[in-house]
C-alpha positions in Angstrom: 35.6 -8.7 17.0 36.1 -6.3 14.0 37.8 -8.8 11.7 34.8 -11.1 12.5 32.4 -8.4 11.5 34.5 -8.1 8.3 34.0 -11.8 7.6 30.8 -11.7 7.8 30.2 -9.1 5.4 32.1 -11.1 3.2 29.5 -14.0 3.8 26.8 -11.9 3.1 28.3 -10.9 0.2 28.9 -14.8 -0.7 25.6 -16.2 0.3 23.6 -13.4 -1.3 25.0 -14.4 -5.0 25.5 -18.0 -5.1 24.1 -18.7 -8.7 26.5 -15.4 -10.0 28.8 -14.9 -8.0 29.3 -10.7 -7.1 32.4 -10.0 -8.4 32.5 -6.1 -9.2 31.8 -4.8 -5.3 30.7 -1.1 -5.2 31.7 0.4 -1.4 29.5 4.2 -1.1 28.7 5.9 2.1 26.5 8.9 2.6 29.2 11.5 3.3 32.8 11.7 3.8 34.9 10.3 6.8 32.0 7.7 7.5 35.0 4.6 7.5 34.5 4.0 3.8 38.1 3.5 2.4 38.7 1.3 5.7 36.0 -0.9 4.9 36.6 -1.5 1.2 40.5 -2.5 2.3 39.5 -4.8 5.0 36.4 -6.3 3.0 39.4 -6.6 0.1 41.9 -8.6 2.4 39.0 -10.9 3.7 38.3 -11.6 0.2 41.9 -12.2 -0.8 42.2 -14.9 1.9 39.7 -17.2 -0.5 39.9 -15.3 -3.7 42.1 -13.5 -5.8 41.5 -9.7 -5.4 41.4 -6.9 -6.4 40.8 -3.3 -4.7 40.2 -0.2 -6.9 40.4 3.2 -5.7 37.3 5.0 -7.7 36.8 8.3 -5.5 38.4 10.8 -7.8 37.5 13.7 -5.6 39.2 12.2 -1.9 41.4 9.8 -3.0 42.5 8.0 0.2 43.6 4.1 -0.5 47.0 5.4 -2.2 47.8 6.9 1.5 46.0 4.0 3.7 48.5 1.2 1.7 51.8 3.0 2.3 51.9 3.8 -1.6 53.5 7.0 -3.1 50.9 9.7 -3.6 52.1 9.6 -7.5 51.6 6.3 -8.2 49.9 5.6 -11.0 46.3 4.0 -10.8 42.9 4.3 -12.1 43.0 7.3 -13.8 46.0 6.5 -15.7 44.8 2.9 -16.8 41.7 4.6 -18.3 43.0 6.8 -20.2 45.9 5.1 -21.8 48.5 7.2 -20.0 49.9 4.1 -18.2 50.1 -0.1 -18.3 47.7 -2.3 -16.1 51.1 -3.7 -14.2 52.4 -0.3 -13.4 48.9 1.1 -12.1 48.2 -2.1 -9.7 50.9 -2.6 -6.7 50.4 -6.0 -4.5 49.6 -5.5 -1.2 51.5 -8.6 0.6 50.1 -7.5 4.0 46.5 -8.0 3.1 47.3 -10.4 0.3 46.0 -8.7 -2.5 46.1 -6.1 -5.5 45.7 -2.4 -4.9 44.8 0.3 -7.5 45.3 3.5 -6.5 42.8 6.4 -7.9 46.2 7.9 -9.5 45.8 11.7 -10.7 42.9 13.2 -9.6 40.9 13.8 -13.4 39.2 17.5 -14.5 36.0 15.5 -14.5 35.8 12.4 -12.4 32.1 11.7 -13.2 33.0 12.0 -17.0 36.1 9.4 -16.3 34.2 7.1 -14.5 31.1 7.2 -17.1 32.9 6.6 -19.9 33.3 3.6 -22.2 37.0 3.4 -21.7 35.9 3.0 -17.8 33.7 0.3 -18.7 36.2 -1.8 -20.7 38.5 -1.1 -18.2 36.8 -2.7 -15.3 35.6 -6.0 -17.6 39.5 -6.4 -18.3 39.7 -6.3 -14.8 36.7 -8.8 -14.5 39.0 -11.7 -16.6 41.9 -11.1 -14.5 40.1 -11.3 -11.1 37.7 -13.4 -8.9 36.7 -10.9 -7.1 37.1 -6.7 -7.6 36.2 -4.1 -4.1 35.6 -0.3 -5.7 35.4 2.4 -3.3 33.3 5.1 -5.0 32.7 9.2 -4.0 30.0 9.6 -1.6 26.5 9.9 -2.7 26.3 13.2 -1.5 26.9 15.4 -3.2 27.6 13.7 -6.1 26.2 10.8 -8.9 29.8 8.7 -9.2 28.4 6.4 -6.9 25.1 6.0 -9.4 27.6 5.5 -12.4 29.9 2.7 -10.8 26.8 0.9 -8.8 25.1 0.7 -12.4 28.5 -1.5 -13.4 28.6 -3.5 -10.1 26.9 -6.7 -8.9 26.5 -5.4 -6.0 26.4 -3.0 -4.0 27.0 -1.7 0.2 26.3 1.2 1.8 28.6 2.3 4.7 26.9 4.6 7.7 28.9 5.9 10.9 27.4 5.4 13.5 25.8 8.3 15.7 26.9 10.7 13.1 25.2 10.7 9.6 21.2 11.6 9.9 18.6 9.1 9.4 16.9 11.6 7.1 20.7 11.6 4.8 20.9 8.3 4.7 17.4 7.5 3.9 17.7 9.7 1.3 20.9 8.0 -0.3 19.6 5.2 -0.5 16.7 6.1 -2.0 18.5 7.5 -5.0 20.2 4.6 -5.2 17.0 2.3 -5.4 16.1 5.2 -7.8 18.5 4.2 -10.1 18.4 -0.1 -9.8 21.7 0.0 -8.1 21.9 -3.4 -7.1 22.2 -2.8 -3.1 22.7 -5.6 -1.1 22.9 -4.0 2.6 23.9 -1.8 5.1 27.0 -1.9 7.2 26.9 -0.4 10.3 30.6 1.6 11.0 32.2 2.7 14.0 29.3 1.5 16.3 29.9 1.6 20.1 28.6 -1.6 21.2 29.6 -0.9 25.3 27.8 1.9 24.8 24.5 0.4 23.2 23.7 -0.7 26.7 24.6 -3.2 29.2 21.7 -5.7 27.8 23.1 -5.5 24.5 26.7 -5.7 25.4 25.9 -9.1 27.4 24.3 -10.5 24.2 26.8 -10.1 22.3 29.9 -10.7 24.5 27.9 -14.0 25.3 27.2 -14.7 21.8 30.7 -14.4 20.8 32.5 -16.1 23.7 29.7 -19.2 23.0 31.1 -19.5 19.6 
């Protein structure tokens, strides 16, 4: 059920830029453990299994993908790409099991929002853009800080991660709006860690009917 939730993501994704394709995917969430990291690597290998992909670890402040893929928590990544301290191949590792490239965040910059703002950043991630069909960025939280605002203004598109019956209405409203405030080009909402059994027996019928009709 989950990896079909994934897929359709990715279709959403698909069908909502068919003329230009979305290649540069920006992954925010309101607040911290909200399922972010988990969703970029999973939207990342449903990609991979059409495209070639690439999945980029942006939060500077929480890295997390480095630890998720089973990579060293040295390895070298985004940070070190930027700057010049280290070579494309040696910051990207593959990631046979999901099928695709990972970049790690690498060391954690003085100033992530400097880093991620600056015009090395930006050639960066169109070098990226001639090498790959499709690139997955997990970015910092919106709150309480604007990386999110800097990466979504070099993305196609971007989605917004919520947990479920844990981040307010009122924080996520607010996100967004910012994010609106800015042009970021957000395509949608996904829904994280919801308890469908517990959504009530009407809605649990639905959709165990739905899915056992397909």
């Amino acid at each position: 059920v989950y990896a079909e939730a994934v897929r359709t993501v990715r279709t959403s994704v698909v069908l909502g830029s068919l003329d230009t394709p979305a290649k540069v995917i920006v992954v925010t969430s309101t607040l911290p453990e909200e399922g972010k990291s988990s969703t970029v690597l999973n939207l990342g290998a449903a990609f991979a299994q059409m495209e070639k992909t690439l999945v980029i670890g942006a939060d500077l402040r929480r890295p997390s993908l480095a630890a998720k893929c089973e990579l060293a928590a040295n390895h070298k990544g985004l940070s070190h790409f930027v700057s010049g301290a280290a070579s494309l191949e040696a910051c990207i590792e593959p990631v046979a099991a999901m099928g695709m490239d990972v970049m790690p965040a690498g060391l954690i910059p003085p100033n992530p929002l400097e880093m991620l703002g600056s015009k090395k950043f930006a050639d960066a991630l169109n070098a990226l853009r001639q090498r790959y069909d499709r690139i997955v960025i997990d970015s910092a939280p919106t709150q309480p800080v604007s990386d999110a605002m800097v990466l979504a203004s070099l993305a196609d598109t971007v989605i917004y991660v919520v947990k479920a019956d844990s981040t307010s209405t009122r924080d996520v409203q607010k996100g967004i709006a910012t994010l609106r405030a800015n042009n970021a080009p957000l395509s949608g909402v996904v829904l994280n860690q919801f308890d469908v059994r517990g959504a009530g027996k009407d809605y649990y019928n639905y959709a165990y009917e739905y899915r056992a009709g397909q």
